[in-house]
N, C-alpha and C positions, 0 to 999 in steps of 0.2 A: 195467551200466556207463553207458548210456546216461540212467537214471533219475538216478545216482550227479551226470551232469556235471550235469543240467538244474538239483539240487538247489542244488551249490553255481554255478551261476548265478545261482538266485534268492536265495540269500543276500547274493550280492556287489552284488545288484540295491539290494535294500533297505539294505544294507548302505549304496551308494552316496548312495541317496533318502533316507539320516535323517542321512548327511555333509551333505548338499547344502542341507538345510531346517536343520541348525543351524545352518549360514554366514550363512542367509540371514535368521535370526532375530536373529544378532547384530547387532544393528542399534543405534542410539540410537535409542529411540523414545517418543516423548510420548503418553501419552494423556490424553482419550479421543481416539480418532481420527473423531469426529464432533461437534459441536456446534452451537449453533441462535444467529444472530446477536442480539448484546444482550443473551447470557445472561452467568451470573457463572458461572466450571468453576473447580475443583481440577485441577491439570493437573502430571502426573508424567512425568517425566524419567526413564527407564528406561535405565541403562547396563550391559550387561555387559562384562569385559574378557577381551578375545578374545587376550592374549598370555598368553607363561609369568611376564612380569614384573606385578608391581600395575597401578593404574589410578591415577592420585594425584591428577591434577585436571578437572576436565569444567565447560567453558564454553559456555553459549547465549546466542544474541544472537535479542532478539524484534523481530519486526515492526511497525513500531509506527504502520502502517494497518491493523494485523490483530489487532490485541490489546493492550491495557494492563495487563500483569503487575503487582502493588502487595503482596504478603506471601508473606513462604516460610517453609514450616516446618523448623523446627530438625532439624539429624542427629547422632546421636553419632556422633562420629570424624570430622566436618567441620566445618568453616566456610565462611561466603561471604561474599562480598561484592559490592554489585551497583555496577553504572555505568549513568550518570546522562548525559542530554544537557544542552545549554547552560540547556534552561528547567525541567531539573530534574526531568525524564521517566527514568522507568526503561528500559534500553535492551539491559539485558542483564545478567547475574549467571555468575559463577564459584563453583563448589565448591570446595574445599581439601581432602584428606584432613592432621589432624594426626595420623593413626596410618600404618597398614601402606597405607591403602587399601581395592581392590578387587583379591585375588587370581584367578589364571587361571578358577576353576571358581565365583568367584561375580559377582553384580549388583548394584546400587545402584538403589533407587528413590528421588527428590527431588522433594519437592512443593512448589509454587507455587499461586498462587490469581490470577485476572488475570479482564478482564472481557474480551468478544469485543465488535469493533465493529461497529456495525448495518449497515454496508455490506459487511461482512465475504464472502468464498465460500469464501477457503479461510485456513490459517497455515500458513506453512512455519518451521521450524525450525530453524535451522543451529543444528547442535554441534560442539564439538571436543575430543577425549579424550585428556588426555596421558598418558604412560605416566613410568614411575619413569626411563630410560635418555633420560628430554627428549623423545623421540616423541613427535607427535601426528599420531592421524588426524580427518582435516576430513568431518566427516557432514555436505554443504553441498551433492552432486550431484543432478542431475535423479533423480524415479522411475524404478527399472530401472538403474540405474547403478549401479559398484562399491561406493561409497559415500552411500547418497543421505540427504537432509534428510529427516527426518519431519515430514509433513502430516496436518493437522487439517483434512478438510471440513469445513463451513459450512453450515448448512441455514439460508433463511428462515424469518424468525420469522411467526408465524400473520398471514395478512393480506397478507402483502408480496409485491407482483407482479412477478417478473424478468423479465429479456429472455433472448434464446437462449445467452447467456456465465452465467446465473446473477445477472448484475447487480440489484439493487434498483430499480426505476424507478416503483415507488408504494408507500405505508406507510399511514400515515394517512389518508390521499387519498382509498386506493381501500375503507378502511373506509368513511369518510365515505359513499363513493360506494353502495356495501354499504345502509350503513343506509337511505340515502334510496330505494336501490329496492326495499329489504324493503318503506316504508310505500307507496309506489305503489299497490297493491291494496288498500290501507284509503281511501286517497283515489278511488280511482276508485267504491268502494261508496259512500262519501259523495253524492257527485255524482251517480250512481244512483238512491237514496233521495231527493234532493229533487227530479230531474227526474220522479221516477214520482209523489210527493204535486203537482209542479205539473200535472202531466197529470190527476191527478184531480179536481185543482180544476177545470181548465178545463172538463172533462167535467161533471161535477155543474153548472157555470153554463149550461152550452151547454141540458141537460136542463129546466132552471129557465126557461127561457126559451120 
């Protein structure tokens, strides 16, 4: 009996733990979820729809100290269309479904292409998913929250020296800086070399004498 309960315990356990991790996958989520400042990414929009009804529209709005979005590839069964700020900056893009959608049991991936900017640490993500009944849920909350944005870390790119936030505070600079102390020991052998031929000379004179 006792063997009987502990079993379905750990059924309900697991049971509970692959409830729990599907909730928490249902997420809007962009990847890749890392990237290196000043690089160019293909960057996908991952939507599942977590009701009984379709998914019918899903809009993001980008960052735009964080990243400059510029082509998206085509989807059967949607359309977009993006917005533009006053200088004519892409600022964010909507999907369309012109069919059924995305029903309860499946997902949508949408891909974009956009460049990261060199001061970049991180991109957050707002989306917002509407459902066929007008619904929409806002994926725009902090990490850890019921509904949170998805974020793209940020890695410096080769060279670049941050401060304790991750900040950029040298590029070029401290390359520069790099190279001119690589050659430091090739100059100082220089210097070397002609004080050790002037020390000979003076030597062989002193001897001459």
């Amino acid at each position: 009996m006792f063997k009987k309960l502990m079993l379905n315990a750990s059924i309900l356990l697991i049971g509970s733990m692959l409830l729990i991790a599907g909730v928490a996958s249902a997420h809007v989520t962009v990847y890749p979820k890392e990237a290196t400042q000043g690089s160019y990414e293909m960057f996908t929009v991952r939507v599942p729809s977590e009701k009984d009804i379709p998914t019918v529209k899903v809009e993001v709005k980008f960052p735009m100290d964080s990243v400059a979005v510029s082509r998206f590839e085509p989807k059967a069964g949607w359309t977009y269309e993006v917005a533009k700020d006053s200088a004519g900056k892409i600022t964010g893009v909507t999907w369309k479904a012109s069919g059924d959608g995305l029903a309860s049991t499946e997902f949508g991936d949408f891909n974009m292409q956009g460049k990261v900017a060199d001061a970049a640490t991180q991109i957050v993500w707002k989306a917002y998913q509407t459902y066929k009944d007008g619904s929409v849920v806002e994926w725009v909350g902090a990490d850890g929250s019921d509904k949170p944005a998805s974020v793209t870390t940020v890695k410096a790119k080769a060279g670049a020296i941050t401060d304790s936030h991750g900040n950029v505070v040298a590029g070029q600079a401290a390359a520069e800086s790099g190279s001119s102390s690589s050659k430091t020991p090739l100059y100082l052998s220089i210097v070397a070399v002609v004080l050790g031929a002037l020390s000979l000379i003076v030597s062989f004179t002193r001897k001459r004498r």
